[in-house]
C-alpha positions, 0 to 999 in steps of 0.5 A, spaced: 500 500 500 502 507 498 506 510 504 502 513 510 501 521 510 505 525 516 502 531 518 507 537 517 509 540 524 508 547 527 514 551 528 515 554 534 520 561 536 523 561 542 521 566 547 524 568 554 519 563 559 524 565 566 522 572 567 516 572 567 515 565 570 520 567 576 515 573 577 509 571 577 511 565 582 515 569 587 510 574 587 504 569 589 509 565 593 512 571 596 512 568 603 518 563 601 524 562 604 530 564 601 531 557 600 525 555 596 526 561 593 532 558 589 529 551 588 522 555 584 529 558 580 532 552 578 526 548 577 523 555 572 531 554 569 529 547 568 522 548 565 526 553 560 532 548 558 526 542 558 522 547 553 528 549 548 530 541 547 522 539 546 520 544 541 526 542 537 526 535 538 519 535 534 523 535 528 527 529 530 522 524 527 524 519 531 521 514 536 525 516 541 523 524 541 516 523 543 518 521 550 522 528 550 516 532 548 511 527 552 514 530 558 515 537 557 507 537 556 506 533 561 510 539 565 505 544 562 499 541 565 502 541 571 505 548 571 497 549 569 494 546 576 500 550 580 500 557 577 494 562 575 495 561 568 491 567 566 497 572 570 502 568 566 504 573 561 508 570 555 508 571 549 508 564 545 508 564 537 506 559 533 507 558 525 502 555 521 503 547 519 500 547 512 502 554 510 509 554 506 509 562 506 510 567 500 516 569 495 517 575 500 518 571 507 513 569 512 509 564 515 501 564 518 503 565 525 499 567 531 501 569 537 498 569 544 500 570 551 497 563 554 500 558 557 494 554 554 495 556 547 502 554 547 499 547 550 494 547 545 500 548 539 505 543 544 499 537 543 497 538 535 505 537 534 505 531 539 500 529 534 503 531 527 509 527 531 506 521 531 503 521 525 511 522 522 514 515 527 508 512 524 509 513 517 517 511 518 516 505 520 517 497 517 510 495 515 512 488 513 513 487 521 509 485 527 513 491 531 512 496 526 505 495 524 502 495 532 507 501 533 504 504 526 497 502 530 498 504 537 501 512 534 495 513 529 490 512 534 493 515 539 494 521 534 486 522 533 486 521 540 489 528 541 485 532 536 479 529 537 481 533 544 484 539 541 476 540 537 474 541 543 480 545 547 482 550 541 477 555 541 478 556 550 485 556 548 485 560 542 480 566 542 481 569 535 480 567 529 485 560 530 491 558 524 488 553 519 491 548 522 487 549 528 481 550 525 475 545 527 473 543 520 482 542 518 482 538 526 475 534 523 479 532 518 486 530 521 482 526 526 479 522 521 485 521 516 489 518 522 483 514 524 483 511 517 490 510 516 489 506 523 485 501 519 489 500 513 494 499 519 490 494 522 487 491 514 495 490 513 496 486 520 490 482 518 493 480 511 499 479 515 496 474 519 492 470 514 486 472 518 479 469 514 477 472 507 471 474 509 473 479 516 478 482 511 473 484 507 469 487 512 476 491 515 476 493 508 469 496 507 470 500 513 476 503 511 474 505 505 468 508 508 473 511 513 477 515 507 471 517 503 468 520 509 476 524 510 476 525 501 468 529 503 471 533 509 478 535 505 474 538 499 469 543 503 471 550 501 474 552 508 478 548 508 480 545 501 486 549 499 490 548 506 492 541 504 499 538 501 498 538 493 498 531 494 494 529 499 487 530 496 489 525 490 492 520 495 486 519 500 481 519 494 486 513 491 486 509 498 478 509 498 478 507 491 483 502 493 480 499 500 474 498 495 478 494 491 480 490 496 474 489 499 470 486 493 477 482 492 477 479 499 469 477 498 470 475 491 475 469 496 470 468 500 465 466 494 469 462 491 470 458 498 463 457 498 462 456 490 459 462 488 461 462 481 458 468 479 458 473 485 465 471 484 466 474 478 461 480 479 466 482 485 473 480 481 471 484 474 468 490 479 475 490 483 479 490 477 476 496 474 476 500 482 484 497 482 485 501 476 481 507 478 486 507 485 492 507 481 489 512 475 487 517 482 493 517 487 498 518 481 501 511 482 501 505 477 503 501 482 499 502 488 497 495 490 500 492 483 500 485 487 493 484 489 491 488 482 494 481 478 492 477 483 485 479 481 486 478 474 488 472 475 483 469 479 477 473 474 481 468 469 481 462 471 474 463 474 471 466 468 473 459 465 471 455 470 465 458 469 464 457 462 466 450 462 463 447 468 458 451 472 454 456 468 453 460 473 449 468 472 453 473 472 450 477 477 449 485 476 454 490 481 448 494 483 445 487 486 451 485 490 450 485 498 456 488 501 460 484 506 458 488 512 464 493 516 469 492 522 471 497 525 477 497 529 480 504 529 478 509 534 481 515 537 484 513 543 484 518 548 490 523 551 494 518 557 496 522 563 502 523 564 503 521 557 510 521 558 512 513 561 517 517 567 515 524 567 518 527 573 514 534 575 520 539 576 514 544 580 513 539 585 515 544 591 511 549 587 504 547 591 504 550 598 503 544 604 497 549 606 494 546 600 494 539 603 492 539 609 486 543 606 484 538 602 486 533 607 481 537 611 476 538 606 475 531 604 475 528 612 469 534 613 465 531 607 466 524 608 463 525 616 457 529 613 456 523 608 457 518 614 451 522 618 446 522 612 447 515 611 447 513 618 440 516 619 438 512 612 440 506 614 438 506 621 431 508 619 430 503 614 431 498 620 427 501 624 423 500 618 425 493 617 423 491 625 416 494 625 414 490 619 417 484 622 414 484 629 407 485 624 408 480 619 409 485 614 408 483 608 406 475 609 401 477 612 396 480 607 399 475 601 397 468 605 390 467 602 390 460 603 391 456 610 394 451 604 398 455 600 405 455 599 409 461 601 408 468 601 412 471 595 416 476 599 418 470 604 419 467 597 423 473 594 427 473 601 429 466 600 431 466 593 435 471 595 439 468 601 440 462 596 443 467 591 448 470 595 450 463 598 445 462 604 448 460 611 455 457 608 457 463 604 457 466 611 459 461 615 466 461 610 467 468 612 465 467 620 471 461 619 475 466 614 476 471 620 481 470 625 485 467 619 485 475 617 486 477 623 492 472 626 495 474 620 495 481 621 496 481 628 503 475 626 505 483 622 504 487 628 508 482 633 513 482 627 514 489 627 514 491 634 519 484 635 524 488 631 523 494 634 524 491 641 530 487 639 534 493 636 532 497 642 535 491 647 541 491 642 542 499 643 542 499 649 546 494 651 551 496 647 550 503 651 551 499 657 557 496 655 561 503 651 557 508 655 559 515 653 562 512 647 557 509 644 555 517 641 549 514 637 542 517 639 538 512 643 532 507 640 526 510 645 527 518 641 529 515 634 522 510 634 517 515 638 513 516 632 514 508 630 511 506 637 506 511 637 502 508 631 503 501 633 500 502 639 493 505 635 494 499 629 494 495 635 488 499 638 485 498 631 486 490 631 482 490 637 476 494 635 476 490 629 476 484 634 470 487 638 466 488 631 468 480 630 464 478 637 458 482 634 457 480 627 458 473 631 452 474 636 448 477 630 450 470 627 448 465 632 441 469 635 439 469 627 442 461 625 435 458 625 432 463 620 438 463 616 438 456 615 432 455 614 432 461 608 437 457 605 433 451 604 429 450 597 422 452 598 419 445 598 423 444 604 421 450 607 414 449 606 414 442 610 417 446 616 412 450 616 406 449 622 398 449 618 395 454 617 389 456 623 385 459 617 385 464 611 384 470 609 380 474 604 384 477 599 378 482 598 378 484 605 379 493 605 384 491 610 388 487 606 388 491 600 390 497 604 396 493 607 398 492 601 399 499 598 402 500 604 407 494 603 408 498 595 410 504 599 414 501 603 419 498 596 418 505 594 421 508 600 427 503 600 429 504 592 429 512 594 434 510 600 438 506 595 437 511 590 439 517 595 445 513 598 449 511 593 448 518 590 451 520 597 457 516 596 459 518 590 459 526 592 466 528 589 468 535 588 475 537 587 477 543 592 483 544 590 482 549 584 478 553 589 483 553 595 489 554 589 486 561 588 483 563 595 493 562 596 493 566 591 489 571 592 488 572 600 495 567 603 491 563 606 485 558 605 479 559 609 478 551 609 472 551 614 468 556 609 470 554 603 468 547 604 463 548 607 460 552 602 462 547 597 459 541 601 452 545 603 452 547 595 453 540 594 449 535 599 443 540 601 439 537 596 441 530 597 440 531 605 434 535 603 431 528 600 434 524 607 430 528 611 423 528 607 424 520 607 425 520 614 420 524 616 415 520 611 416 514 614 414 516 621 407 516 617 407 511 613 409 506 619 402 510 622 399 507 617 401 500 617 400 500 625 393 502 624 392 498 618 393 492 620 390 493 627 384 494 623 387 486 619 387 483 625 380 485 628 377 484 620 381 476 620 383 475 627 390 471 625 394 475 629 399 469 632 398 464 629 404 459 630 405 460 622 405 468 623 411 467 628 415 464 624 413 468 618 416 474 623 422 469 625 425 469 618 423 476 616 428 477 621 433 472 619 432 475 612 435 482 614 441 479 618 443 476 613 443 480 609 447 485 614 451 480 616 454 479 609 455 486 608 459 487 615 463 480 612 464 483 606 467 490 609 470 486 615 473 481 609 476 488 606 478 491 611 484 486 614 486 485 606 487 493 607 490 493 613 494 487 612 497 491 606 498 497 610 501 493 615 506 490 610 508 497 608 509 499 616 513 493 617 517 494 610 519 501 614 521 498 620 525 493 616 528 499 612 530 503 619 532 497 623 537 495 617 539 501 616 541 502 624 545 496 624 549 497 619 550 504 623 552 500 629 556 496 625 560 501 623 561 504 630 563 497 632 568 497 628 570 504 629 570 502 637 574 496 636 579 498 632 580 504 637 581 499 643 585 494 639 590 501 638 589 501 645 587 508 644 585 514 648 578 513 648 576 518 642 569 520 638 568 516 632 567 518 625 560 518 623 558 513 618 556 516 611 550 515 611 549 521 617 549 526 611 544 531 611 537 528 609 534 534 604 528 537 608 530 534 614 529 542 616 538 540 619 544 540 615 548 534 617 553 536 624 561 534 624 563 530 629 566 536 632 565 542 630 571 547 628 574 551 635 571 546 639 574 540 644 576 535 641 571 529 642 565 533 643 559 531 641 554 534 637 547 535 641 544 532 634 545 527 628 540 527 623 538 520 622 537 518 614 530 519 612 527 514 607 527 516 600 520 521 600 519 519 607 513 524 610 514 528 615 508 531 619 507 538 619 508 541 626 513 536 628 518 539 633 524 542 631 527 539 637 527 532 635 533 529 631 531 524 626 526 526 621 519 522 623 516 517 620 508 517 617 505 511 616 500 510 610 493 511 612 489 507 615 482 506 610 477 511 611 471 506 610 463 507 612 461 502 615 453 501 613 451 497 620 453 502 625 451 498 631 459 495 629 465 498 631 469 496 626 475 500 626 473 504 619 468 508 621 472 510 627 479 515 627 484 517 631 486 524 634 493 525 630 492 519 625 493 519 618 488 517 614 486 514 608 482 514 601 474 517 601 469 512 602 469 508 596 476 509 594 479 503 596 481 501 589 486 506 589 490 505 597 495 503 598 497 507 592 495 507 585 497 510 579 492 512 574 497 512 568 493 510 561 498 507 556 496 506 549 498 499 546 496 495 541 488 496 541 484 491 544 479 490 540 481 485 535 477 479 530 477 472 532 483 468 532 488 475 532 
């Protein structure tokens, strides 16, 4: 097939970014240190540096250049999230791609001082970059084809998003090359040339005639509708001169192939004529390919093989078959597969993207959204809590009347009522009482593990401590290291609350087993088929008339009932899934004022947000008070109509109504209780992980200073400070440099009052920790903030802790311990059978 088209690049013009970038933060910023006034400098000389090498590099049409311009604009949508963009005032200048300028110089350029529209410009190269690396590579290998494959679609990816970005970006009349109907034809030619990609792959791999055909058909749709879309009067004269004749060849093209595949699968299945019909129409579509795309030899090898075949058809025809040749016009078209699509902007889309402005985002802005999220979440957990807390109410008076097996028994005789039917079916479904009996039987399994983690951990730190301080014992005012108790303060004050959150989890266990053993009988009886459980039922004392006023009313009332409870499952899970981002606001309330009112804001957002939803909450609530009036008074009246009020059969109706929401509660408190030891477990690893890191690293300390004790007592040497181990370097953001052993004018052997103990890589250190204390303080992940839906159950997920970290917002678990929501493209998904 003829060569892929490469869109031509924007050129770009270097401007100053460092002055106005450097004024901009330290003007927001102005409350920085000297310190982290030289790191915004450096990081704004990097952005710089990063922004020169990447609008070259797109002119290297390699594979390797896109990791470079990958990253810088992954950089720029950082910057955007850390700086008012608005303020930024540089003036980008960008040249058109298609323009090839004038016998007197000059391009189409445009100019705006926008960080956007340079992220606008930086996106359609990326593209256009794409486009090239796919047009370079060897189409005759897997390699080549799934690169070709991936960058297409990821191509029209871009500009499907730049149709809708560009005219925020760009406010006056854009260039050609950024307006809608040239972006609608790019996206479309690099979706076209994605499944010519793909039909090549197909062809490759020997795929059936009849999918060939079908990838065939929509790719000559695909590029009939890119030929309608570059002829349109807007747009026609920005195109390559080669363009428009090449894309009309590949459609005529694809249409060629499509009935020479077809004409295959008719000579497989021996339809002579129809094949003949295809075979000559192909090679007239054939010649119009190479007539209309300027190349007599485009496609020349599928071209003589349809000559061939029409041949030796033809001659079949008139000496064996004497088929009809049918007319074109009557001819069924092979049907379309579509495997190319735009494939949408990964991010970050560089594959190691590293944000140089990471110290650009002011800790106030965590601890607001920290703040932020806790408050919404506690809000949500309190709707929540009165929804489910009516609804057992609810559950509980409909049970203590037979509600709603009363008014659906009929017959003394009958089976039954198709409620507790319901019920039961449901209790099958989800596994009945062996389901729960295998997570009651899974529990201390997850709990002995993560209580064999803690002991691990806490055994580490007791024999490092031990160790220190025999050694202390032994070496006295030589052994200058500070002492384990200060240095694993923080590690033992977050053991003891993981210890505490074990033991209320263990508490939470002793409840759903106490829930389990009162509702036993029921839920084994719910488990049963429902003949088994018709058999256990006493005879009915009577029947009741389906007729009866106070049946009837009963009944509406039991319709209200659902209704209220799909309300409540309606309002609930809208209530979970409330998410506002407050970032942008408390960003901008920083820059404006210096400081983030995190209670009013939130609350405002928070009031904006859940006033609707806690609006619904409270009119479901106080509906229910008169709804459960009116079912206490309707069946007052049921039973003085029908007298069958406690019956042996109506108490046991009562009995598994009960078990019924049981159990249901308790497979969802052993469904939480399950995640929330595998959650913690996880938690623990990392807790343990870090102990392990900090107890290896203190050894080889004491290694070090036993060794350096040693040799000193082997010497028979006065007794002498010893050289600090390397690893005392000062840890960067400890908040103190690395002291020398003795500083200069000091006494010989004098011992600095503190050592920085080496932090882990990244390792957190809380806001508002001492000054005073020596070695950076550990943090450890979060605990998971769940919501527990049965609030009678302490499990550790609905409580927290005065000073404790904790985790994702309800809902979130998918993403702790820490997930990186990182799109990569590759080689699509959707492939025919047998791929």
């Amino acid at each position: 097939m003829s060569k892929l088209l490469a869109i031509p690049l924007k050129k770009p013009s270097e401007v100053d970014v460092v002055k106005p970038l450097n004024n901009l933060i330290q003007s927001t910023y102005n409350g920085s240190t000297a310190e982290e006034k030289a790191q915004y400098t450096e990081a704004v000389n990097e952005f710089s540096k990063q922004r020169n090498t990447a609008i070259w590099k797109f002119f290297e049409k390699y594979e390797a250049s896109l990791e470079v311009v990958y990253a810088y604009y992954d950089q720029i949508c950082a910057l955007e999230t850390k700086i008012a963009a608005s303020e930024l005032q540089i003036p980008f200048k960008w040249k058109d791609a298609f323009d090839k300028g004038s016998i007197f110089g000059g391009k189409i350029s445009l100019t705006h001082t926008s960080i956007l529209f340079e992220k606008v410009c930086v996106l359609f190269n990326i593209a256009a970059l794409q486009s090239s690396v796919a047009a370079s590579q060897q189409l005759d290998t897997d390699e080549g084809l799934k690169l070709a494959i991936k960058l297409l679609q990821q191509s029209a990816g871009i500009f499907q998003y730049l149709k809708g970005a560009t005219p925020a970006a760009v406010p006056s009349e854009p260039t050609p090359d950024l307006s809608q109907d040239t972006l609608i034809v790019l996206q479309a030619l690099m979706v076209a040339q994605a499944q010519e990609v793909f039909i090549l792959k197909a062809i490759k791999d020997n795929m059936k005639d009849q999918i060939i055909a079908k990838l065939c058909c929509q790719g000559e749709e695909f590029y009939a509708d890119v030929l309608r879309a570059m002829q349109k009067e807007s747009v026609r004269s920005v195109w390559e001169k080669e363009w428009i004749p090449t894309v009309a060849g590949k459609q005529a093209g694809l249409h060629a192939l499509t009935q020479l595949y077809q004409s295959l699968a008719c000579r497989a299945a021996k339809k002579i004529g129809e094949e003949i019909a295809r075979l000559r129409n192909a090679i007239d579509l054939f010649k119009a390919a190479q007539t209309r795309g300027g190349n007599e030899t485009y496609l020349d090898e599928y071209f003589s093989r349809a000559k061939r075949n029409l041949a030796e058809s033809t001659k079949d025809n008139e000496f064996i078959y004497n088929e009809m040749i049918p007319e074109l016009s009557t001819l069924v078209s092979p049907g379309k597969a579509q495997l190319a699509k735009p494939l949408p902007i990964a991010v970050p889309m560089a594959s190691n993207f590293r944000d140089i402005f990471t110290n650009l985002v002011p800790v106030e802005l965590h601890r607001a959204l920290t703040a932020s999220d806790m408050r919404k979440n506690e809000i949500v957990n309190v709707e929540i809590m009165k929804l489910r807390e009516a609804t057992q109410t609810l559950n509980g008076v409909l049970a203590s009347l037979n509600l709603p097996a009363a008014v659906e028994t009929t017959d003394g005789n009958s089976g039954l009522p198709p409620s507790l039917r319901e019920k039961a079916n449901e209790v099958r479904q989800k596994g009945g009482i062996e389901n729960v009996q295998t997570m009651l039987k899974d529990l201390p399994e997850l709990l002995n593990r993560n209580r064999e983690i803690l002991d691990e951990t806490e055994r580490l730190l007791d024999e490092e401590r031990d160790s220190d301080n025999q050694l202390r014992a032994q070496f006295k005012e030589r052994w200058t290291r500070i002492s384990s108790d200060k240095l694993t303060e923080m590690f033992r004050t977050n053991s003891k609350k993981y210890r505490e959150v074990i033991t209320n989890a263990i508490e939470a266990d002793k409840v759903v087993r106490q829930k389990f053993e009162a509702n036993h009988k029921g839920i084994e009886l719910l488990s049963l088929p429902p003949e088994q459980i018709q058999q256990s039922l006493p005879s009915a004392s009577g029947s009741v008339d389906p007729t009866c006023s106070s049946v009837q009313r009963l009944k509406q009332l039991m319709e209200a009932v659902d209704t209220i409870k799909a309300e409540r499952d309606a309002v609930e899970s809208e209530l979970k899934s409330t998410t506002f981002n407050m970032k942008d606001e408390f960003l901008h309330a920083l820059q404006k004022d210096g400081a983030i009112d995190e209670p009013a804001l939130s609350l405002a957002r928070i009031g904006q947000t859940l006033n609707p939803l806690q609006a619904q909450v409270k009119e479901s609530v106080e509906r229910q008070q008169t709804l459960v009036a009116d079912i206490q008074s309707a069946h007052a009246a049921f039973v003085s109509e029908t007298g069958t009020c406690g019956s042996s059969r109506d108490k046991l109706y009562q009995e598994l109504a009960t078990a019924y929401d049981s159990y249901i509660e308790l497979s969802g408190n052993l469904q939480e209780g399950t995640k929330f030891y595998n959650d913690l477990t996880q938690l623990l690893v990392v807790f343990q992980n870090k102990i392990s890191d900090f107890v290896f690293a203190r050894k080889t300390e004491k290694e070090e200073l036993l060794k350096d004790l040693t040799t000193e007592s082997s010497r028979q040497a006065p007794p002498a400070t010893p050289a600090l181990p390397s690893h005392y370097a000062s840890t960067s953001g400890s908040g103190s440099g690395c002291t020398p052993a003795s500083a200069p004018g000091a006494p010989p052997g004098t011992v600095p009052q503190q050592m920085p103990y080496p932090a882990q890589v990244h390792m957190p250190v809380p806001y508002g920790a001492s000054a005073n204390v020596p070695y950076p303080t550990y943090v450890p992940p979060p605990m998971p903030q769940s919501f527990n839906p049965y609030a009678t159950l302490p499990y550790p997920g609905n409580y927290q802790y005065a000073g404790f970290p904790q985790g994702p917002a309800p809902g979130n678990y998918g993403t702790y311990p820490g997930s990186y929501a990182h799109q990569q493209g590759g080689f699509p998904n959707q492939k025919p059978p047998g791929w």
